[in-house]
N, C-alpha and C positions, 0 to 999 in steps of 0.2 A: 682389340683382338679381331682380328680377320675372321671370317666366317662367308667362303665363298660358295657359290653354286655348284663350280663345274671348276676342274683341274685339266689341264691338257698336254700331254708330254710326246715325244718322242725318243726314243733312244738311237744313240747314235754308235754306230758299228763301227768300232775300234779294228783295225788289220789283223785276220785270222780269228776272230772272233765271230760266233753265232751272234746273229740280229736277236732270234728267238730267245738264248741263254736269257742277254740285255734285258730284253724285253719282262720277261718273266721275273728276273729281279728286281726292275721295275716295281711292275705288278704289285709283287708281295710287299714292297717297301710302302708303294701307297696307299696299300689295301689296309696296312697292319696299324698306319696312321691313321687313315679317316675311318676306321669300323665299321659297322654293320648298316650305318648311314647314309653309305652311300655305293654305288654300282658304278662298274665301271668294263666300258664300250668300244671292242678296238673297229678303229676304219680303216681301211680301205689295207692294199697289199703291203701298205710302206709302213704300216704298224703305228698307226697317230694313234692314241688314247686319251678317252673322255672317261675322267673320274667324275661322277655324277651324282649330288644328291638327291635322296629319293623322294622328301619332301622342299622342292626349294622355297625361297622366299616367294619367287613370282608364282602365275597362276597355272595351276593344270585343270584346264576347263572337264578334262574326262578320267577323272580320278587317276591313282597309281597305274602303270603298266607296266605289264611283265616284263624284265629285264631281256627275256629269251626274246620274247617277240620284237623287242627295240632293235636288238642283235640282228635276226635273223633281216629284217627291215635293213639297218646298215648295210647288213656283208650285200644283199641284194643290188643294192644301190654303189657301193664306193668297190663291190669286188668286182661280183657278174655286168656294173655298167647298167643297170634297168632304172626303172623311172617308176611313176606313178601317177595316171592322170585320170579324171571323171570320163563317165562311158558317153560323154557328147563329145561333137565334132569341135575343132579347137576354133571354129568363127562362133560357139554358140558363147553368148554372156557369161553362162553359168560354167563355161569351163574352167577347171583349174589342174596345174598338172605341178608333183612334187619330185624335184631331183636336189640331185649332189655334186657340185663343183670337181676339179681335178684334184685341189686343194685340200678338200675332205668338208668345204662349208656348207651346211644344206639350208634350200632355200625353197617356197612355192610361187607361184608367178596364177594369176587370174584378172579377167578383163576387169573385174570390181574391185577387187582389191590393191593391185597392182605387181609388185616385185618385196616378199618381205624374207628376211636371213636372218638363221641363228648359228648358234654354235651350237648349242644343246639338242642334246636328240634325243632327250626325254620332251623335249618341247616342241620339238620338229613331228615325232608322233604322233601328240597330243593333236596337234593342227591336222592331220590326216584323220586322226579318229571324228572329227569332228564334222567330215564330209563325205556323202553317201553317194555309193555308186564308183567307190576308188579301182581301179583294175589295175593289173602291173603288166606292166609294159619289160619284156625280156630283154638282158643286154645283149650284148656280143661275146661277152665271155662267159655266159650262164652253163655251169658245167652239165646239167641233166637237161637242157630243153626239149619240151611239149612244142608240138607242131599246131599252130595256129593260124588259120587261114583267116589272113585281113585283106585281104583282093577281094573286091565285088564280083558275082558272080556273071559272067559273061553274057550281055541281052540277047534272049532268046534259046538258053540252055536251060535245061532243069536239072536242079543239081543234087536230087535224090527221086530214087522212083515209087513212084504211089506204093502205098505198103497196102495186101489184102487184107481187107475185113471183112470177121464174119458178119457182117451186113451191112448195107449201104450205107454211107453218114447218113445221119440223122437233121444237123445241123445245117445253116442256110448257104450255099453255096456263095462263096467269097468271104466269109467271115473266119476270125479267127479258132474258132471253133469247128469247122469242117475243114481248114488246113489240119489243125490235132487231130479229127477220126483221119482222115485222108491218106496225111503223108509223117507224122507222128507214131502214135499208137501201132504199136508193132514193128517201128523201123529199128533194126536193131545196131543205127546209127544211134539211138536215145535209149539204149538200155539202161544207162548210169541213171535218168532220171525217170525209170519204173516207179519209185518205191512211190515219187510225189506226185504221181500223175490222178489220187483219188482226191487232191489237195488244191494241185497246182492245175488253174482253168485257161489265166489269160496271163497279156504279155507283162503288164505290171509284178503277175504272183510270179515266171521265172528272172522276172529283173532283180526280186526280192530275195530268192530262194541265191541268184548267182553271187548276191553282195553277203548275204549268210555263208557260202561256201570258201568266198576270199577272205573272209574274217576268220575262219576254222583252219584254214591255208597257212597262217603264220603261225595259230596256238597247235598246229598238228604236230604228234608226239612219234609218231612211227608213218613208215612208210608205207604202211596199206592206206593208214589215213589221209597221208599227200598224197597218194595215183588216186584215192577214192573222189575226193573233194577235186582236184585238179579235173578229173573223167567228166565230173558235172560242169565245172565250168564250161570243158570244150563242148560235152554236149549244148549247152545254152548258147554260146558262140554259133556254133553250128545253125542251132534252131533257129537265131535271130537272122544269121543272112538267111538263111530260106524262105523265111517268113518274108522277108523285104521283097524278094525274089518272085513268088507267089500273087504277095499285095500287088505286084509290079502287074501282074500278070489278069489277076481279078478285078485290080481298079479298089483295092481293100484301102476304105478312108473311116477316119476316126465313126463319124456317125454310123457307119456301119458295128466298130464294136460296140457303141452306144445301146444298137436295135438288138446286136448279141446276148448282150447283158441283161435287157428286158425279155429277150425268149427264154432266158434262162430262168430267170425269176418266175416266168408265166409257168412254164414247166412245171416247176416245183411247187408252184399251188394247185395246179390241175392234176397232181398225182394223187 
């Protein structure tokens, strides 16, 4: 007896006939055979379908996923054209970046691993959940796109202007923490990320706070929740070239946040 993973169909559009009618008879036909077992994932515009079990034989290293969020990951990928790739530059090692052929095949590609393909995208997920710091990369047909500026900011411009505080920074001029009293706190370029700022210190906690916010981006259920969580990302985008912008400007090198982190600690004991 056969007991497969994944089923894959296509319908084909007979003259004067609805794709979608096909498709949906389809649908029901294979839904009402495989039961409650298994999900099933349409790709791309030409209506390919993955009937999917929910527990396969092989491995899902990051337990069950939500069928919506697999979906919502597909239509991204095989409708809008976007991609998925780690927040380094694509010469660094540890890059890796996750697309989907014309075809509807999806595949990751990284300098260590190499080139690896599935059909499955309960599988294909799985391999993304597995790696931090995923961003998504908009297609060309993304129907509501968010404006995001990936141009370096021009040498020699400043690309937001000091925000007034009620009193001087406090913190060491060139460190990451006097760009936040500085040019931060109060710009109401960073309003979306108000709530974290009694949390969130340095560039690690909004690296952290951004890969939280693209992970709530797929399970988002309404759309205050998508402009809420999307506003933070841009904010974080924003703050990260300025920040580069700035460091450019101050000469801001790692041992400097190093000596941050210990005024901070000093701080908090001498209070």
């Amino acid at each position: 007896m056969h007991d497969p993973n994944i089923l894959t169909f296509q319908p084909v559009k007979e003259a004067g006939e609805s794709g979608n009618r096909r498709l949906s008879l389809y649908m029901n036909y294979v839904k009402g055979g495989a039961g409650e077992d298994f999900d099933a994932f349409i790709i791309g515009d030409k209506r390919k379908v993955n009937v999917e079990k929910r527990n396969p034989s092989f491995e899902i290293k990051n337990g069950y996923q939500d069928p919506a969020t697999i979906q919502d990951i597909l239509t991204q990928m095989s409708v809008y054209g976007g991609y998925y790739q780690t927040d380094l530059y694509p010469t660094d090692p540890d890059y890796e970046v996750f697309k989907m052929s014309d075809w509807g095949g999806m595949y990751m590609e990284s300098k260590q691993r190499g080139r690896q393909s599935t059909i499955s995208a309960r599988r294909f997920v799985d391999w993304m959940f597995s790696v931090d710091n995923l961003e998504y990369i908009q297609g060309q047909h993304e129907p509501d796109p968010y404006q995001v500026q990936r141009e370096p900011t021009p040498s020699g411009e400043v690309p937001i202007q000091r925000v007034t505080q009620p009193q001087e920074p406090t913190a060491m001029v060139g460190t990451f923490q006097y760009f936040l009293q500085a040019e931060v706190y109060g710009n109401p370029a960073y309003d979306a990320l108000e709530p974290f700022f009694e949390t969130v210190k340095s560039m690690n906690d909004f690296n952290e706070l951004r890969s939280r916010a693209q992970a709530g981006l797929h399970a988002a259920r309404s759309t205050a929740d998508t402009e809420r969580l999307q506003e933070i990302i841009k904010a974080i985008d924003e703050l990260k070239r300025n920040y580069n912008d700035y460091a450019s400007r101050y000469g801001t090198s790692e041992m400097d946040e190093v000596l941050n982190e210990v005024e901070i600690k000093l701080l908090e004991l001498l209070k």
